[in-house]
C-alpha positions in Angstrom: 0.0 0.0 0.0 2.8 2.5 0.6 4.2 2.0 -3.1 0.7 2.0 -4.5 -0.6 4.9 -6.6 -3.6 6.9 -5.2 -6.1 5.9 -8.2 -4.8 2.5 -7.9 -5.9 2.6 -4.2 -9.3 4.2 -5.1 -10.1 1.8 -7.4 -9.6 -0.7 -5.1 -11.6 0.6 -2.1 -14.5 1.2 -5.0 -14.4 -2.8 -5.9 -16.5 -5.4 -5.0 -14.5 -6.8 -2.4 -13.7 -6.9 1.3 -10.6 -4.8 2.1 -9.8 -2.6 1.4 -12.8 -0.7 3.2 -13.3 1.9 5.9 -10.8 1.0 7.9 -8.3 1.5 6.0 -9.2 4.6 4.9 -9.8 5.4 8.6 -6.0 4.9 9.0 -4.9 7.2 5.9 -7.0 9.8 7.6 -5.1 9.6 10.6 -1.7 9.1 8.0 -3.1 12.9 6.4 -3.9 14.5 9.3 0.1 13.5 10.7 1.8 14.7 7.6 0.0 17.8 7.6 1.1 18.5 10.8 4.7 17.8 9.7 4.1 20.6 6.9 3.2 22.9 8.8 5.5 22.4 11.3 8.6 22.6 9.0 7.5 25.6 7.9 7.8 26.9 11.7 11.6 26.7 11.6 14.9 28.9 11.0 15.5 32.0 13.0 11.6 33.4 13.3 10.8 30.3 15.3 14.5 29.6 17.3 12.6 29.9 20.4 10.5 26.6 19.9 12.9 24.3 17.9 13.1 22.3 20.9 9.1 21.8 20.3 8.8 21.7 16.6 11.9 19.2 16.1 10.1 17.1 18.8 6.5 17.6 16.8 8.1 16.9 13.4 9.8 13.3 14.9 6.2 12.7 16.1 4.4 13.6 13.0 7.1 11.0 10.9 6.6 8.2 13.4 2.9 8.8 13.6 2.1 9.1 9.0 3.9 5.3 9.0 2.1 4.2 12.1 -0.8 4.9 10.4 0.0 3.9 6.9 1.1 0.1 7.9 -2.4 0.2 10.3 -3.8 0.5 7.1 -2.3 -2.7 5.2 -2.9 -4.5 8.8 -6.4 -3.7 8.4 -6.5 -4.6 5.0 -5.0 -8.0 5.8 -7.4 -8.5 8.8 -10.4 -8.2 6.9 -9.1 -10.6 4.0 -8.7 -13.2 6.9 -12.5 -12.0 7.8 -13.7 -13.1 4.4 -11.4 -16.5 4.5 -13.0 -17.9 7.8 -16.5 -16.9 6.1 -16.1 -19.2 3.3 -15.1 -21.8 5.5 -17.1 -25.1 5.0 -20.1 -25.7 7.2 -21.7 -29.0 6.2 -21.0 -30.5 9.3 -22.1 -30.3 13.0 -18.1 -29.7 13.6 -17.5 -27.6 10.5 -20.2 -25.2 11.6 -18.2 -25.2 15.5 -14.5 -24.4 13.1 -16.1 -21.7 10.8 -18.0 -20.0 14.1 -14.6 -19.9 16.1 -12.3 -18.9 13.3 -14.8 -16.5 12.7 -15.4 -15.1 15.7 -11.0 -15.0 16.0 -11.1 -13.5 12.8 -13.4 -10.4 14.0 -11.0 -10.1 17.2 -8.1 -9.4 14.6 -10.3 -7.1 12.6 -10.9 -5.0 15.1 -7.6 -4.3 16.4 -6.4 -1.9 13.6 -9.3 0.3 13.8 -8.5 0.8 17.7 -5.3 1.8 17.1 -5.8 3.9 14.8 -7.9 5.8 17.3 -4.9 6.2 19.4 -3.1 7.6 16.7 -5.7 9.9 15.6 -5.7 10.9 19.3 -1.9 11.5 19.1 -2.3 14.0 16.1 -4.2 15.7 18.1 -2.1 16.1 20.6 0.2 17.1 18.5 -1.7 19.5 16.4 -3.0 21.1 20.1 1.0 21.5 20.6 1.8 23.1 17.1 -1.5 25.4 17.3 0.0 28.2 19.5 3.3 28.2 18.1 3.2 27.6 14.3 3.6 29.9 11.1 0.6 31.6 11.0 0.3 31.1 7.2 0.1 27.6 7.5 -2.1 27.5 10.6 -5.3 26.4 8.5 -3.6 23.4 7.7 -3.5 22.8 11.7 -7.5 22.7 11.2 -7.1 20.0 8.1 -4.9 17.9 10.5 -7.4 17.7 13.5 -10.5 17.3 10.8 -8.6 14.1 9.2 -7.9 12.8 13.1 -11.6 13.5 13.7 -12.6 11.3 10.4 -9.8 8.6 11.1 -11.0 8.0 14.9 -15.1 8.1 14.4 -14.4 6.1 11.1 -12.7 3.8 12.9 -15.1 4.1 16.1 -17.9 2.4 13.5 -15.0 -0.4 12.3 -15.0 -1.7 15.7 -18.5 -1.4 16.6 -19.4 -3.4 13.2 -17.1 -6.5 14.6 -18.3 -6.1 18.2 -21.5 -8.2 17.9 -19.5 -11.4 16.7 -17.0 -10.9 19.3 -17.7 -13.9 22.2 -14.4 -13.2 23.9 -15.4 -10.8 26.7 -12.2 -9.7 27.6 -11.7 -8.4 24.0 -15.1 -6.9 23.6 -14.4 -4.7 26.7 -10.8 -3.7 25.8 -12.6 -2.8 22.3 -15.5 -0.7 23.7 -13.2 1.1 25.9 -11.4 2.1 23.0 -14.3 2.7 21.0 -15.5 4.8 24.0 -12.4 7.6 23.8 -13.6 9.1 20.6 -16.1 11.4 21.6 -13.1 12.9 23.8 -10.7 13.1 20.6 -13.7 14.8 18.5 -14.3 17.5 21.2 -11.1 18.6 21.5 -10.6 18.8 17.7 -13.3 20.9 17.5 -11.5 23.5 19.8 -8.7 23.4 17.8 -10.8 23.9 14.3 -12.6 26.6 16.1 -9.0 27.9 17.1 -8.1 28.6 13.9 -11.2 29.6 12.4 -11.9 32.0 15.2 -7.8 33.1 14.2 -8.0 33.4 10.6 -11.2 35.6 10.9 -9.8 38.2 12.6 
């Protein structure tokens, strides 16, 4: 996925099969939203800025680390959700086939569901990150602050609706409660991106 065009990707996610789907493109958000950060953030360096290199050399390793988190989360999702579609065509002619295909199934939805909660801590980290950059970044740029946070917001309620989709075939308790916790943190991320957005709207108005 990291080598593949953008129209090759899109015409992917627009065919008839499983992955790659929303959560993948849940994590791209989340990749966007990083590497805008990292734009705007190089262009808060050189002598205008010395006072916060310290901040934005910190924000730009971040930003990096955060765009590749988020681009392999989407191949690992892509990868989960082919291994969905495999234990679905698993045979159940049999009493004990049926018992396989449920479990592997129900294994296979545990994995699915793991990318998709990452990438809402990632999508939290950009934020973070972007509520870092907001005071101190090149005020030419700062709209792109906004873009960042908006992509977080899209990656981490897109992904939100990835997990909850799994939940109901989830029998492993432990798992489903680890996932709803996760699930449960978005609201949180969403909120504060909107004070960030209104930030820079209420900025940029002036």
């Amino acid at each position: 996925m990291r080598d593949e065009t953008i129209s090759g990707f899109l015409e992917r996610l627009a065919a008839r099969q499983p992955a790659p789907g929303g959560g993948a493109s849940a994590a791209l958000h989340a990749a966007q939203g990083a590497a805008l950060l990292g734009m705007v953030a190089r262009y808060t360096t050189g002598e205008k800025y010395a006072a916060h290199h310290e901040a934005i050399d910190r924000i730009i390793t971040a930003t990096d680390e955060l765009r590749a988190a988020a681009v392999q989360l989407a191949q690992d999702d892509a990868a989960a959700f082919g291994a969905v579609a495999d234990a679905y065509r698993l045979p159940k002619g049999t009493e004990q086939e049926k018992a396989a295909r449920s479990a592997a199934i129900g294994e296979a939805l545990v994995g699915a569901a793991w990318p998709p909660s990452e990438v809402i801590g990632v999508a939290e980290q950009v934020v973070t990150a972007a509520e870092g950059l907001l005071p101190v970044g090149n005020r030419n740029v700062i709209s792109d602050v906004a873009a960042a946070v908006e992509a977080a917001r899209a990656a981490a309620t897109t992904a939100r609706v990835n997990i909850e989709i799994n939940l109901g075939g989830i029998t492993d308790d432990r798992a489903r409660a680890e996932l709803a916790e996760v699930a449960g943190e978005v609201d949180g991320i969403a909120a504060r991106a909107d004070r960030v957005t209104a930030a820079v709207r209420e900025e940029i108005a002036k």
